[in-house]
C-alpha positions in Angstrom: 19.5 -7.5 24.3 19.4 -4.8 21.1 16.8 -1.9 22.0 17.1 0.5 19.4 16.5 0.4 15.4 19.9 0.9 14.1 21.7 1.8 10.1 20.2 -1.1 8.7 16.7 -1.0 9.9 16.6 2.3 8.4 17.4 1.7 5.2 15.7 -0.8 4.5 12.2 0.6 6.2 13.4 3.8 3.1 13.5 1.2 0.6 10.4 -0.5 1.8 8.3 2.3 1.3 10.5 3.6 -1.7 9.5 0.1 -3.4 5.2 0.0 -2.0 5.0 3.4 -3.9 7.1 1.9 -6.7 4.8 -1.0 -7.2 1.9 1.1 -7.7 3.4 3.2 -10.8 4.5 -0.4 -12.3 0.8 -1.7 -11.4 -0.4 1.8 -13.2 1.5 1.0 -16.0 0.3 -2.9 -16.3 -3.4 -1.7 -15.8 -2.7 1.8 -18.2 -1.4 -0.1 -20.8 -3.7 -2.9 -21.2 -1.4 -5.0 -19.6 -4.0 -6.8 -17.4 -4.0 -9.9 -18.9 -0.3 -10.1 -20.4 0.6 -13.2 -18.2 -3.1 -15.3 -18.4 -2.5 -17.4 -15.7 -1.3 -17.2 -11.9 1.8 -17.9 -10.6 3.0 -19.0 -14.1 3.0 -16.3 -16.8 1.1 -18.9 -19.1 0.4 -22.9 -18.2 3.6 -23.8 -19.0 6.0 -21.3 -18.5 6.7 -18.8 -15.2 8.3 -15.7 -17.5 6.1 -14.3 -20.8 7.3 -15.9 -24.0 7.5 -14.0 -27.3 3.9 -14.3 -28.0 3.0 -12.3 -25.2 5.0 -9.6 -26.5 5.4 -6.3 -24.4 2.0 -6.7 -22.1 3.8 -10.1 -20.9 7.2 -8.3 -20.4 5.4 -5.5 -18.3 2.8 -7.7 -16.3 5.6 -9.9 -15.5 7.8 -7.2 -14.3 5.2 -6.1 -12.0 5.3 -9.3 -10.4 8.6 -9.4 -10.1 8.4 -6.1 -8.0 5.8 -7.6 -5.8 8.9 -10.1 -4.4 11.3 -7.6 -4.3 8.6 -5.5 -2.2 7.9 -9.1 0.1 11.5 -9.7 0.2 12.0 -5.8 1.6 8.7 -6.3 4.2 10.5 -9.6 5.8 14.0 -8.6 5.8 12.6 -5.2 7.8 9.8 -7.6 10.2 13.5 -9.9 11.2 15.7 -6.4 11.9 12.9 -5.1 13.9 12.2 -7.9 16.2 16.3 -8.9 16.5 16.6 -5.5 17.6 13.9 -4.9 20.1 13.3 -8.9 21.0 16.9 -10.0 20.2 17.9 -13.5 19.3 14.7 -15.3 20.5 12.1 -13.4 18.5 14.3 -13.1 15.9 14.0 -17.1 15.4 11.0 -17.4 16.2 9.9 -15.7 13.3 12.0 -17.5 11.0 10.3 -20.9 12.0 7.3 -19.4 11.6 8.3 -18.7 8.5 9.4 -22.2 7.0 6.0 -23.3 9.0 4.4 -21.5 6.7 5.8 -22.4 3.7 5.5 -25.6 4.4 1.6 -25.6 4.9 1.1 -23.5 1.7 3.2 -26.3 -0.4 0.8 -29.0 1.5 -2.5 -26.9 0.9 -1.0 -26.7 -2.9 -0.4 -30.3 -3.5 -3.8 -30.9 -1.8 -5.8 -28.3 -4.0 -3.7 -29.5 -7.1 -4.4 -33.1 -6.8 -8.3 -32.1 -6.4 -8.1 -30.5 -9.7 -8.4 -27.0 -8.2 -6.2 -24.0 -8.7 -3.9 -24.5 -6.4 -1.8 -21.0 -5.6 -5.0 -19.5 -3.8 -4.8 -22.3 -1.0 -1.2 -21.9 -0.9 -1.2 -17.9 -0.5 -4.4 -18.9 2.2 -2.3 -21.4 4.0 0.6 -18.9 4.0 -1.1 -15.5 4.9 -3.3 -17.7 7.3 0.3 -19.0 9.1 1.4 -15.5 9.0 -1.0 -14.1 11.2 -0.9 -16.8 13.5 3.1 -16.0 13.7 2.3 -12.5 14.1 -0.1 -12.6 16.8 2.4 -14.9 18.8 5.3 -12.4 18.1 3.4 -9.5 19.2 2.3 -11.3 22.8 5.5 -13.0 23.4 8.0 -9.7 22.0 9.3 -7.6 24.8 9.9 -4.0 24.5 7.7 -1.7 22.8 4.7 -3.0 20.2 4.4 -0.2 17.5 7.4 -0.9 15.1 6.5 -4.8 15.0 2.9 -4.3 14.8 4.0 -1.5 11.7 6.3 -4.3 10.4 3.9 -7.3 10.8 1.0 -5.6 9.1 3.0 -4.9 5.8 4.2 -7.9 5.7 0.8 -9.3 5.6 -0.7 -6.9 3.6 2.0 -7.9 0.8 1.1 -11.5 1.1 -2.8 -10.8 1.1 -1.9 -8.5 -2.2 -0.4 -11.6 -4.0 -3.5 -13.1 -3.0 -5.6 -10.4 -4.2 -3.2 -10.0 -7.6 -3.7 -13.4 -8.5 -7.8 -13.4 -7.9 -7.7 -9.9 -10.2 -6.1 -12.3 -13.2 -8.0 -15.2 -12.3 -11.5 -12.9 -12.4 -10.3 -10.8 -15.9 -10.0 -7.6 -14.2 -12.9 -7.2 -12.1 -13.0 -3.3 -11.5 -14.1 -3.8 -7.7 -11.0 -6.6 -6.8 -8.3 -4.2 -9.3 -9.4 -1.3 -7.5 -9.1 -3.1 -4.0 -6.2 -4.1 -5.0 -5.1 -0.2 -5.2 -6.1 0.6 -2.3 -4.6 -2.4 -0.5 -0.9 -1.0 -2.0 -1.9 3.0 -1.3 -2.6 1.8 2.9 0.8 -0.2 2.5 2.7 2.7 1.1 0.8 4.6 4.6 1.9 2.2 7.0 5.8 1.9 6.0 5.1 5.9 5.8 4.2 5.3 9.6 6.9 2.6 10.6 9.4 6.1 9.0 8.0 8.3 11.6 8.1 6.0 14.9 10.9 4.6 13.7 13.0 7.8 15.1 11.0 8.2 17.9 11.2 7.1 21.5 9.2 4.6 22.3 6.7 5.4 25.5 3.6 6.9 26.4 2.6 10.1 23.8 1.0 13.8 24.6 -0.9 15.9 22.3 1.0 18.8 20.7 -1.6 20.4 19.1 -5.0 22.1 20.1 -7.9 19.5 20.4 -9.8 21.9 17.6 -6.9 21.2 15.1 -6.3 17.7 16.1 -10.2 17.1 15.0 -10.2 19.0 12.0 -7.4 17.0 10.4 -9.1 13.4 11.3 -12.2 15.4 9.6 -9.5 15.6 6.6 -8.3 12.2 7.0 -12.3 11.5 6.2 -12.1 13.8 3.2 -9.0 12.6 1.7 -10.5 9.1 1.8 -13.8 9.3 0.2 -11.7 11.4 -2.6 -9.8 8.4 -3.1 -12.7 5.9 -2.9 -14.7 8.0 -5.6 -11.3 8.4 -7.9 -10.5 4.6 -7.7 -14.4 4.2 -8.8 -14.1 7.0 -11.0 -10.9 5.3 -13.1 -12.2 2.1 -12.5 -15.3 3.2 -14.9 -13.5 4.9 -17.4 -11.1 3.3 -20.8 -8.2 2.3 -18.5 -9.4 -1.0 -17.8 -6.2 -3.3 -18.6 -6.9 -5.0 -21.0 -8.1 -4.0 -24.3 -10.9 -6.9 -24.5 -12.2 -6.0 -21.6 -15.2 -3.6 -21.4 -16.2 -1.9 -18.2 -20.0 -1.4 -17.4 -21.6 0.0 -14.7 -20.6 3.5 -13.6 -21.0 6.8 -15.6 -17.2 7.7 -15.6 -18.1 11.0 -16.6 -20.8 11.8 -13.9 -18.4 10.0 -11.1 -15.5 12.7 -12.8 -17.7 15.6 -11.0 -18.4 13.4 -7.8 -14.9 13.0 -7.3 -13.8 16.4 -7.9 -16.5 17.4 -4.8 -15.1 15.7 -1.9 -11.3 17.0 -3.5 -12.3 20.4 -3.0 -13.2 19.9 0.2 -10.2 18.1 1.0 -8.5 21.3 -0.8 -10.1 23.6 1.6 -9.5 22.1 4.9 -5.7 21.5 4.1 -5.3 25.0 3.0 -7.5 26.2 6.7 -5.5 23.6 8.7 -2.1 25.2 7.3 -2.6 28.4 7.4 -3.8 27.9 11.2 -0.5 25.7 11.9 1.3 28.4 10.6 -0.6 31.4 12.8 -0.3 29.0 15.8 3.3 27.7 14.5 2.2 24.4 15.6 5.1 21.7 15.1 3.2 19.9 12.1 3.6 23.1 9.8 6.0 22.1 7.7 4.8 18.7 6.9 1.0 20.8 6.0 3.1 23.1 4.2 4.0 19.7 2.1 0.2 18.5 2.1 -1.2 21.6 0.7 1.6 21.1 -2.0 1.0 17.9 -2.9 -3.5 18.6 -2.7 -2.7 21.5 -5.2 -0.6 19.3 -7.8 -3.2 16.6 -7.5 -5.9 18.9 -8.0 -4.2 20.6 -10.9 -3.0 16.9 -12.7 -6.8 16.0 -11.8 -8.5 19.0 -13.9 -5.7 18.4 -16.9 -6.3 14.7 -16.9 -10.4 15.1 -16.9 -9.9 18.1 -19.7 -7.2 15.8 -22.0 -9.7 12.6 -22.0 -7.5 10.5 -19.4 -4.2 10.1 -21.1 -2.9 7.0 -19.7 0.2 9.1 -18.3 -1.8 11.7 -16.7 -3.8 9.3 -14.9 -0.6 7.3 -13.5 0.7 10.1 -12.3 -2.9 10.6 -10.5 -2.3 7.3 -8.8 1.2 7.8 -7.7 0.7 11.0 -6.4 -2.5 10.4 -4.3 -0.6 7.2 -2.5 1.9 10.2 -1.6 -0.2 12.7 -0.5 -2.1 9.5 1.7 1.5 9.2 2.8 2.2 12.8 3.7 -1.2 12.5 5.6 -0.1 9.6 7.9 2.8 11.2 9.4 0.9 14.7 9.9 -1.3 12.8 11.9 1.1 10.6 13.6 2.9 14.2 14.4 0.0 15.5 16.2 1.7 14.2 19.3 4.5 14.1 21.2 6.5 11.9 23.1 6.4 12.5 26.6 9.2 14.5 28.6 10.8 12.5 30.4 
């Protein structure tokens, strides 16, 4: 039986997590154009047609295109889940997976007919039915898989995550932007880009029991980060979700003060600022084995500090704030393996 995650594995795991922080620069640009509502229905583009036709004009041609990188990014997550469990479960897991698979289409086509023929939209029940079959297949691959359990679960989570955002793309149209679901829907693609970040890092490691490899003091102080980095982002998805970038130019955003939630967000970021710069300066004293990759951190904090400040002082060009976006799911990503690097495999 395979035991080890070979040429292929790897480069597609690469592309998967080239492609989740790929999708979120093409979702930028859909919302950061006004895009939002370029393909008015879901699946199809319009009620009769699956691509935009002329009268959509560009806002159909880059909603749609978005889309289309959403099945590129699906088609990446299974292709990785079936190399991952053929080479730690072999042959057997391998199928099972793949009749999972046709089970699952099969009951989203039957909840579609149903939901159709009741006059409801159908392509939520059939992304339901689907995601619902998925987990079902997941849980049953992770109990009945032998070898070790981290890559599949890694593997099994994105895969869901990228049905549950079709899900959660479609409800966005279907809702005309709501801020909260659009900006759930960010955050949804930002812990994707994270966990194929994750599946990068175990992927070339042993699998086995792990030992710390830093001082318990450090090791808390960055989980105290991970805290910080994530309200940052929670406020700056509310922050953008309250401001002119709202997708679509007919739709007005209410609520939130986007220019008193500016200054909220830029709090937690200094803090975040400050502990990155005191946790790499004291890797570096203690020349701790995560030093490099804080080196990188406090790099990519200080460009997303800086493009923060320039955004907030140029009005929120829509460029400026895409860049925002992209960069933030990067430094999330940078995040993830200097906390997975904390430890160690064991000796031995």
């Amino acid at each position: 039986m395979p035991s080890s995650i070979d040429a292929r594995v790897r480069v597609f795991a690469w592309l998967s997590f080239l492609f989740e922080v790929f999708i979120i620069g093409t979702g930028g640009a859909v919302r950061l154009t006004g895009s939002g509502l370029g393909c008015s229905e879901w699946p199809l583009c319009t009620p009769e047609s699956l691509v935009p036709t002329q009268e959509q004009g560009i806002h159909g041609v880059i909603e749609f295109g978005n889309r289309t990188i959403t099945g590129v990014v699906g088609i990446l997550a299974i292709v990785v889940l079936l190399f991952t469990l053929h080479a730690i479960g072999g042959r057997r897991a391998f199928t099972n997976a793949v009749w999972f698979a046709l089970v699952g289409v099969g009951a989203g086509l039957i909840a579609y007919a149903i939901a159709a023929a009741a006059g409801a939209e159908a392509f939520p029940f059939f992304a339901a039915a689907l995601l619902l079959v998925t987990i079902v297949a997941a849980a049953h691959s992770l109990r009945t898989t032998p070898g070790r359990k981290d890559l599949p679960v890694l593997a099994w989570i994105v895969l869901i995550g990228v049905i549950a955002q079709a899900f959660v793309g479609g409800i966005t149209v279907l809702t005309g932007l709501n801020p909260f679901i659009v900006g759930f829907h960010y955050a949804a693609s930002l812990a994707l880009v994270c966990v194929t970040a994750a599946y990068l890092v175990r992927m070339r490691e042993p699998a086995g029991a792990r030992e710390r490899a830093v001082p318990v003091w450090f090791a808390i102080l960055t989980h105290v980060t991970g805290l910080a980095m994530a309200v940052t982002i929670v406020v700056g998805i509310l922050t953008t979700g309250s401001g002119p970038h709202s997708g679509d130019v007919n739709v007005v955003r209410e609520g939130f003060d986007a220019t008193v939630l500016a200054h909220v967000h830029s709090w937690p970021g200094y803090i975040l600022a400050g502990l990155v710069v005191a946790l790499t300066a004291a890797a570096w004293i203690q020349r701790l084995p995560v030093r490099g990759w804080m080196l990188l951190l406090v790099a990519a904090v200080a460009v997303q500090v800086l493009v923060g400040v320039w955004q907030a002082r140029e009005g929120l060009p829509a460029l400026l704030v895409g860049v925002h976006m992209v960069l933030a799911a990067l430094t999330a990503a940078n995040y993830t393996v200097v906390v997975l690097k904390l430890k160690r495999p064991t000796a031995g």
